[in-house]
N, C-alpha and C positions, 0 to 999 in steps of 0.2 A: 504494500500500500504506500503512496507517495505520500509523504509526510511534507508539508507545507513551511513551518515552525523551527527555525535552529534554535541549539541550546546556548545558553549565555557563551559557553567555553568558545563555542563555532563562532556566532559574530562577533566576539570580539577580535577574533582573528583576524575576521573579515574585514574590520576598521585600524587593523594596525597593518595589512596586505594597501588599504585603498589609502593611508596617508603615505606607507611609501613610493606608490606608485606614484601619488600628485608630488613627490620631490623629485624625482627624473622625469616628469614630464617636461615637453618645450615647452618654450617662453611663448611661443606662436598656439599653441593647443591649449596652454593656462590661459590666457587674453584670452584668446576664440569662448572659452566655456566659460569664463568667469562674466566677459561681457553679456553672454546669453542667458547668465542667470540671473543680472543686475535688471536688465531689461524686462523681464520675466516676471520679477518678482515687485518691480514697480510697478507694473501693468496690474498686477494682483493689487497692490495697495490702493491704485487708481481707481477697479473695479467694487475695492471695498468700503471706502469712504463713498463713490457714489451711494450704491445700496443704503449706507447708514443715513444719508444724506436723503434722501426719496423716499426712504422708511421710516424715517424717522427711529428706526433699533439699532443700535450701536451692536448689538449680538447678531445679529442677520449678516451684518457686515462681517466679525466676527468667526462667524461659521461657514464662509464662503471664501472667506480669503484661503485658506490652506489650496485653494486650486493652483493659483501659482507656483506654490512648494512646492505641491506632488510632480505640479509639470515637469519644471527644472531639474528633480532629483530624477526622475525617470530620465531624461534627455541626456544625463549625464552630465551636469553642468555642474558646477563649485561657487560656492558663497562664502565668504569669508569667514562667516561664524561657522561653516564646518569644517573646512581648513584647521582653524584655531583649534580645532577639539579631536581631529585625526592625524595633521601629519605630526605633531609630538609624539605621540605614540611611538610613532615610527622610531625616533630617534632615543626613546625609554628603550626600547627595547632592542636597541643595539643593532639596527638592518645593515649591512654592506654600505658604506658610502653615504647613509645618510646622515648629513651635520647639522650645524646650528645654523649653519651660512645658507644651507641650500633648505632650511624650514624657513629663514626669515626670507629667500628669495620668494616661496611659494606664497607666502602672507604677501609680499609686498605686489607681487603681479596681480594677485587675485582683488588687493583690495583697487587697484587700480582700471584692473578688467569689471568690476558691480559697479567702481565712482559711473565708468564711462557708461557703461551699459542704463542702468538708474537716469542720468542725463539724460539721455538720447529719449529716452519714454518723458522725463521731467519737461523737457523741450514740446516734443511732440503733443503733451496731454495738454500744456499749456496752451498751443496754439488752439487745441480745439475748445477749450474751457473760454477763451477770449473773442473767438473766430479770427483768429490769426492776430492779436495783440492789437485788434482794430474797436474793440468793444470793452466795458468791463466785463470780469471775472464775473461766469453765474453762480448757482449759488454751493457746486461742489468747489469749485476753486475758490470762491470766497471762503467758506471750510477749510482747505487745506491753507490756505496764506495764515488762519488763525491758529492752525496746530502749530506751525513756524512760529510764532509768535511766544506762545503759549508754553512750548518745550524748547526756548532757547532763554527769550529774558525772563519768562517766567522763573525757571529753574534761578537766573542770576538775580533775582529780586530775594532770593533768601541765602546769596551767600554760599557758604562754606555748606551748611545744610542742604542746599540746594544742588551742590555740586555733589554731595553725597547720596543724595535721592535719586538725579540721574543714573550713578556708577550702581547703584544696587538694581535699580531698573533694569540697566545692560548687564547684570547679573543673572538676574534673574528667567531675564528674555533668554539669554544663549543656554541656560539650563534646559530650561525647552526645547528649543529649536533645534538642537543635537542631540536632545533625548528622539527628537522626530526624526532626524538623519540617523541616529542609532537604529530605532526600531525598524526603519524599512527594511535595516540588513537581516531582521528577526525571522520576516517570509520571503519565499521564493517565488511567492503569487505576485501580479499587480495587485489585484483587489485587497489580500494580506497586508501589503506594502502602505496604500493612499489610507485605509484603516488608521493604520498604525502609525503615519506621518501626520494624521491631520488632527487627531485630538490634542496634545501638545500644541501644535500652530496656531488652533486656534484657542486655547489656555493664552497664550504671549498676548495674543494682538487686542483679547477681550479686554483684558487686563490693565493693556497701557504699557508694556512692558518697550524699551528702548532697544529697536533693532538697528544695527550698525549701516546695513545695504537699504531697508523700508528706507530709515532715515535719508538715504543718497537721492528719493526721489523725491519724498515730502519737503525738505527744506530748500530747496533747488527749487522746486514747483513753486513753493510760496513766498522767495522772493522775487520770482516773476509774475505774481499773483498777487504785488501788493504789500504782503508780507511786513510787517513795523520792525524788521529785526536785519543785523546787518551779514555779511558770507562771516565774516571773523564771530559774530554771537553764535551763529550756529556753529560755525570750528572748535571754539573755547568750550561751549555753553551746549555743546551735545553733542556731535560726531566724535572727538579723542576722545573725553570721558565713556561716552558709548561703546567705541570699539575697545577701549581697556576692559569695562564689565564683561564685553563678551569675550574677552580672552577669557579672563578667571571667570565666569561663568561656565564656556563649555569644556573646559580644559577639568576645572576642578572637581564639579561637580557631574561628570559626563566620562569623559578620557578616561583622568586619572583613578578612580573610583572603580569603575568598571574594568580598566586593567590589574589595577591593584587585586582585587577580588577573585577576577576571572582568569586570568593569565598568571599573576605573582600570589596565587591562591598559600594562604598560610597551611603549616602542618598541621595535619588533624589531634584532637586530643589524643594523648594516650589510648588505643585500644583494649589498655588494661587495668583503662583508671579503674572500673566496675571493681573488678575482681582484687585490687589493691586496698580498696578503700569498704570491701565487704565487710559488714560486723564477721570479725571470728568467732565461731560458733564455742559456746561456752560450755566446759566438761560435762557429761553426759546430758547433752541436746542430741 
Protein backbone atom coordinates (compact mmCIF):
# COMPACT_ATOMS: atom_id res chain seq x y z
CA UNK A 1 0.00 0.00 0.00
CA UNK A 2 1.47 3.54 -0.97
CA UNK A 3 1.94 5.39 2.19
CA UNK A 4 1.51 9.01 1.54
CA UNK A 5 3.14 10.43 5.01
CA UNK A 6 7.16 10.55 5.85
CA UNK A 7 8.38 10.04 9.35
CA UNK A 8 9.85 13.15 11.17
CA UNK A 9 13.48 11.17 10.76
CA UNK A 10 12.72 11.16 6.48
CA UNK A 11 11.87 14.88 6.17
CA UNK A 12 14.18 16.17 7.86
CA UNK A 13 16.43 14.68 5.65
CA UNK A 14 14.74 15.87 3.10
CA UNK A 15 15.20 19.70 4.33
CA UNK A 16 18.81 19.36 5.20
CA UNK A 17 19.28 17.26 1.14
CA UNK A 18 17.12 20.73 -0.21
CA UNK A 19 19.35 23.45 1.74
CA UNK A 20 22.22 21.94 0.26
CA UNK A 21 21.23 21.69 -2.94
CA UNK A 22 20.13 25.73 -2.87
CA UNK A 23 24.05 26.26 -1.89
CA UNK A 24 25.56 24.92 -5.21
CA UNK A 25 22.81 26.05 -7.13
CA UNK A 26 23.63 29.06 -9.82
CA UNK A 27 23.52 32.54 -9.23
CA UNK A 28 21.37 32.45 -12.77
CA UNK A 29 18.69 29.57 -11.33
CA UNK A 30 18.73 31.33 -7.49
CA UNK A 31 17.59 34.99 -9.24
CA UNK A 32 15.39 32.98 -11.86
CA UNK A 33 13.24 31.17 -8.67
CA UNK A 34 13.63 33.58 -6.19
CA UNK A 35 12.37 36.34 -8.55
CA UNK A 36 9.24 33.98 -9.30
CA UNK A 37 8.52 33.52 -5.86
CA UNK A 38 8.74 37.26 -4.83
CA UNK A 39 6.23 37.84 -7.75
CA UNK A 40 4.09 35.15 -6.62
CA UNK A 41 3.65 35.75 -3.45
CA UNK A 42 2.92 39.43 -3.89
CA UNK A 43 0.28 38.66 -6.27
CA UNK A 44 -1.16 36.50 -3.35
CA UNK A 45 -0.86 39.56 -0.92
CA UNK A 46 -2.53 41.76 -3.63
CA UNK A 47 -5.31 39.16 -4.04
CA UNK A 48 -5.79 39.02 -0.23
CA UNK A 49 -6.11 42.55 0.85
CA UNK A 50 -8.44 42.84 -2.14
CA UNK A 51 -10.86 40.18 -0.71
CA UNK A 52 -10.43 41.67 2.87
CA UNK A 53 -11.16 45.00 1.33
CA UNK A 54 -14.65 43.95 -0.80
CA UNK A 55 -15.49 41.61 2.32
CA UNK A 56 -15.13 43.49 4.60
CA UNK A 57 -13.34 39.85 6.64
CA UNK A 58 -9.88 40.31 7.27
CA UNK A 59 -10.05 36.06 7.80
CA UNK A 60 -11.55 35.57 4.17
CA UNK A 61 -8.42 37.26 3.08
CA UNK A 62 -6.63 35.30 5.50
CA UNK A 63 -7.71 31.96 4.32
CA UNK A 64 -7.13 32.42 0.77
CA UNK A 65 -3.99 33.93 0.75
CA UNK A 66 -1.85 30.51 1.26
CA UNK A 67 -2.76 30.02 -2.63
CA UNK A 68 0.22 31.83 -3.50
CA UNK A 69 2.50 29.62 -1.02
CA UNK A 70 1.33 26.60 -2.39
CA UNK A 71 1.86 27.96 -5.88
CA UNK A 72 5.44 28.98 -5.40
CA UNK A 73 6.40 25.84 -3.32
CA UNK A 74 5.10 23.57 -5.89
CA UNK A 75 6.94 25.41 -8.90
CA UNK A 76 9.94 25.15 -7.06
CA UNK A 77 10.69 28.56 -6.36
CA UNK A 78 12.70 29.86 -2.97
CA UNK A 79 11.61 32.62 -0.47
CA UNK A 80 13.99 34.00 1.78
CA UNK A 81 12.28 32.87 4.89
CA UNK A 82 12.83 29.31 3.72
CA UNK A 83 16.31 29.72 2.78
CA UNK A 84 16.83 31.06 6.26
CA UNK A 85 15.47 27.93 7.85
CA UNK A 86 17.07 25.16 5.32
CA UNK A 87 20.34 25.97 3.93
CA UNK A 88 21.90 26.06 7.62
CA UNK A 89 21.12 22.92 8.19
CA UNK A 90 23.07 22.02 5.56
CA UNK A 91 26.16 23.49 6.94
CA UNK A 92 25.19 21.93 10.88
CA UNK A 93 25.44 19.12 9.45
CA UNK A 94 28.67 19.05 7.96
CA UNK A 95 27.78 18.49 3.63
CA UNK A 96 30.96 18.46 1.36
CA UNK A 97 31.78 22.02 0.41
CA UNK A 98 29.16 23.71 2.02
CA UNK A 99 30.25 27.04 4.02
CA UNK A 100 29.30 30.01 5.63
CA UNK A 101 30.27 32.03 2.48
CA UNK A 102 28.36 30.00 0.07
CA UNK A 103 24.93 30.11 2.84
CA UNK A 104 25.28 33.90 3.08
CA UNK A 105 25.66 33.94 -0.93
CA UNK A 106 22.32 31.99 -1.17
CA UNK A 107 20.48 34.40 1.47
CA UNK A 108 21.89 37.37 -0.32
CA UNK A 109 20.65 36.36 -4.04
CA UNK A 110 17.44 35.19 -2.88
CA UNK A 111 16.77 38.20 -0.86
CA UNK A 112 17.48 40.04 -3.88
CA UNK A 113 15.78 37.76 -6.58
CA UNK A 114 11.75 38.37 -3.83
CA UNK A 115 13.01 42.47 -3.59
CA UNK A 116 12.85 42.24 -7.53
CA UNK A 117 10.20 39.96 -8.07
CA UNK A 118 7.65 41.69 -5.17
CA UNK A 119 8.60 45.16 -7.27
CA UNK A 120 7.75 44.04 -10.42
CA UNK A 121 3.81 42.97 -9.15
CA UNK A 122 4.30 46.29 -6.43
CA UNK A 123 4.66 48.23 -9.95
CA UNK A 124 2.39 46.59 -11.90
CA UNK A 125 -0.73 46.33 -9.04
CA UNK A 126 -0.14 49.83 -8.65
CA UNK A 127 -0.75 50.95 -12.20
CA UNK A 128 -3.93 49.12 -12.06
CA UNK A 129 -5.19 50.26 -8.55
CA UNK A 130 -4.52 54.04 -10.13
CA UNK A 131 -5.34 53.38 -13.87
CA UNK A 132 -1.94 53.83 -14.72
CA UNK A 133 -0.99 56.74 -11.90
CA UNK A 134 -3.52 58.98 -13.97
CA UNK A 135 -6.32 58.71 -11.16
CA UNK A 136 -6.35 58.29 -7.21
CA UNK A 137 -5.73 55.19 -5.55
CA UNK A 138 -9.30 53.15 -5.17
CA UNK A 139 -10.20 51.81 -2.40
CA UNK A 140 -7.72 48.57 -2.20
CA UNK A 141 -4.60 50.73 -2.70
CA UNK A 142 -5.87 53.29 -0.57
CA UNK A 143 -5.74 50.00 2.08
CA UNK A 144 -2.51 49.15 1.37
CA UNK A 145 -0.75 52.84 1.28
CA UNK A 146 -2.30 52.76 5.18
CA UNK A 147 -0.66 49.38 6.03
CA UNK A 148 2.79 51.23 4.81
CA UNK A 149 1.96 53.70 7.09
CA UNK A 150 0.63 51.87 9.98
CA UNK A 151 3.60 49.07 10.15
CA UNK A 152 6.46 51.41 9.59
CA UNK A 153 5.86 54.87 11.64
CA UNK A 154 3.48 53.26 13.47
CA UNK A 155 5.94 50.61 14.83
CA UNK A 156 8.43 54.15 15.21
CA UNK A 157 5.97 56.16 17.29
CA UNK A 158 6.75 53.65 20.33
CA UNK A 159 10.37 53.46 20.04
CA UNK A 160 12.46 50.89 21.23
CA UNK A 161 9.01 49.00 22.19
CA UNK A 162 8.05 49.26 18.89
CA UNK A 163 11.17 48.09 17.34
CA UNK A 164 10.68 45.05 19.55
CA UNK A 165 7.17 44.36 18.57
CA UNK A 166 8.01 44.27 14.93
CA UNK A 167 11.32 41.72 15.51
CA UNK A 168 8.85 39.33 17.55
CA UNK A 169 6.29 39.77 14.63
CA UNK A 170 9.04 38.58 12.04
CA UNK A 171 9.59 35.93 14.61
CA UNK A 172 6.85 34.63 14.89
CA UNK A 173 5.68 34.93 11.17
CA UNK A 174 8.85 32.78 9.93
CA UNK A 175 7.98 30.02 12.76
CA UNK A 176 5.12 29.51 10.56
CA UNK A 177 5.97 29.90 7.37
CA UNK A 178 8.65 27.18 7.56
CA UNK A 179 6.70 25.09 9.64
CA UNK A 180 4.41 25.39 6.13
CA UNK A 181 7.66 24.72 3.91
CA UNK A 182 8.49 21.84 6.47
CA UNK A 183 5.24 20.10 6.31
CA UNK A 184 4.86 19.92 2.52
CA UNK A 185 8.00 17.75 2.60
CA UNK A 186 5.68 15.59 5.23
CA UNK A 187 3.53 14.08 1.97
CA UNK A 188 4.26 12.80 -1.38
CA UNK A 189 0.79 13.98 -2.48
CA UNK A 190 -0.01 17.41 -3.96
CA UNK A 191 -3.20 17.49 -2.05
CA UNK A 192 -1.19 16.13 1.28
CA UNK A 193 1.31 18.87 0.54
CA UNK A 194 -1.29 22.41 -0.01
CA UNK A 195 -3.17 20.78 3.32
CA UNK A 196 -0.22 20.88 5.13
CA UNK A 197 1.31 24.30 3.68
CA UNK A 198 -1.63 26.23 4.18
CA UNK A 199 -2.82 26.14 7.67
CA UNK A 200 0.35 27.67 9.19
CA UNK A 201 0.18 30.46 6.18
CA UNK A 202 -2.80 31.28 6.93
CA UNK A 203 -2.09 31.38 11.15
CA UNK A 204 0.85 34.21 9.87
CA UNK A 205 -1.18 36.50 7.63
CA UNK A 206 -4.48 36.32 10.16
CA UNK A 207 -2.58 37.29 12.73
CA UNK A 208 -0.49 40.29 11.52
CA UNK A 209 2.47 38.59 11.61
CA UNK A 210 5.67 40.59 9.78
CA UNK A 211 6.68 38.76 6.59
CA UNK A 212 10.00 39.74 5.15
CA UNK A 213 9.15 39.13 0.92
CA UNK A 214 4.63 40.15 1.63
CA UNK A 215 6.44 43.11 3.17
CA UNK A 216 8.69 43.80 -0.52
CA UNK A 217 5.21 44.26 -2.00
CA UNK A 218 3.10 46.03 0.57
CA UNK A 219 5.51 48.87 1.20
CA UNK A 220 6.64 49.44 -2.24
CA UNK A 221 2.92 49.56 -3.21
CA UNK A 222 2.05 52.19 -0.70
CA UNK A 223 4.44 54.49 -1.27
CA UNK A 224 3.32 54.68 -4.78
CA UNK A 225 -0.03 54.78 -3.38
CA UNK A 226 0.24 57.79 -1.34
CA UNK A 227 1.73 56.12 1.52
CA UNK A 228 2.63 59.06 4.75
CA UNK A 229 5.97 57.15 5.33
CA UNK A 230 9.39 57.48 3.73
CA UNK A 231 11.63 54.10 1.45
CA UNK A 232 14.20 54.75 4.64
CA UNK A 233 11.00 54.37 7.53
CA UNK A 234 10.13 51.35 5.89
CA UNK A 235 14.17 50.08 5.76
CA UNK A 236 14.73 51.06 9.51
CA UNK A 237 11.16 50.65 10.69
CA UNK A 238 10.24 47.19 9.20
CA UNK A 239 12.09 45.36 6.22
CA UNK A 240 16.00 44.79 8.59
CA UNK A 241 14.11 44.24 11.63
CA UNK A 242 11.60 41.93 9.64
CA UNK A 243 14.11 39.99 7.88
CA UNK A 244 16.31 39.57 11.36
CA UNK A 245 12.96 37.96 13.07
CA UNK A 246 12.61 35.74 10.20
CA UNK A 247 16.03 34.51 10.54
CA UNK A 248 15.61 33.52 14.31
CA UNK A 249 12.37 32.63 13.62
CA UNK A 250 12.64 29.98 11.13
CA UNK A 251 16.10 28.88 11.82
CA UNK A 252 15.29 28.47 15.72
CA UNK A 253 12.23 27.49 16.06
CA UNK A 254 11.86 25.39 12.74
CA UNK A 255 15.62 24.04 11.47
CA UNK A 256 17.36 23.81 14.47
CA UNK A 257 14.76 22.16 16.64
CA UNK A 258 13.66 19.74 14.37
CA UNK A 259 17.24 18.78 13.58
CA UNK A 260 18.34 18.66 16.94
CA UNK A 261 15.60 16.03 17.77
CA UNK A 262 15.23 14.22 14.54
CA UNK A 263 18.76 13.87 13.03
CA UNK A 264 21.07 14.62 16.45
CA UNK A 265 18.40 12.57 18.33
CA UNK A 266 19.64 12.08 22.16
CA UNK A 267 20.48 8.57 23.63
CA UNK A 268 17.77 6.65 24.97
CA UNK A 269 17.21 6.09 28.63
CA UNK A 270 19.00 3.29 30.11
CA UNK A 271 17.01 0.12 28.96
CA UNK A 272 17.65 -1.15 32.34
CA UNK A 273 16.77 1.75 34.29
CA UNK A 274 13.28 -0.67 35.17
CA UNK A 275 15.07 -3.59 36.38
CA UNK A 276 17.83 -1.39 38.23
CA UNK A 277 15.67 0.66 40.01
CA UNK A 278 13.06 -2.53 40.90
CA UNK A 279 12.13 -2.65 44.63
CA UNK A 280 14.37 -5.89 45.69
CA UNK A 281 12.03 -8.34 46.77
CA UNK A 282 12.23 -8.71 50.52
CA UNK A 283 13.24 -12.21 52.31
CA UNK A 284 10.68 -14.74 51.94
CA UNK A 285 8.34 -12.71 49.28
Amino acid sequence: MHVSYLAPQEFVTKMIDAGESKVFMSTRDTLIRAYMAGAILALAAAFAVTVTVQTGQPLAGAILFPVGFCLLYLLGFDLLTGVFTLVPLALMDKRPGVTVGGMLRNWWLVFIGNFAGALTVAVMMAIIFTYGFTEAPDAVGRRIGSIGEGRTVGYAEHGAAGMLTLFIRGVLCNWMVSTGVVAAMMSTSVSGKVIAMWMPIMVFFYMGFEHSIVNMFLFPSGLMLGGEFSFWDYMIWNEIPTVLGNLVGGFSFVGLTLYSTHVRTGPKRNQDFRARTARTPAPGE
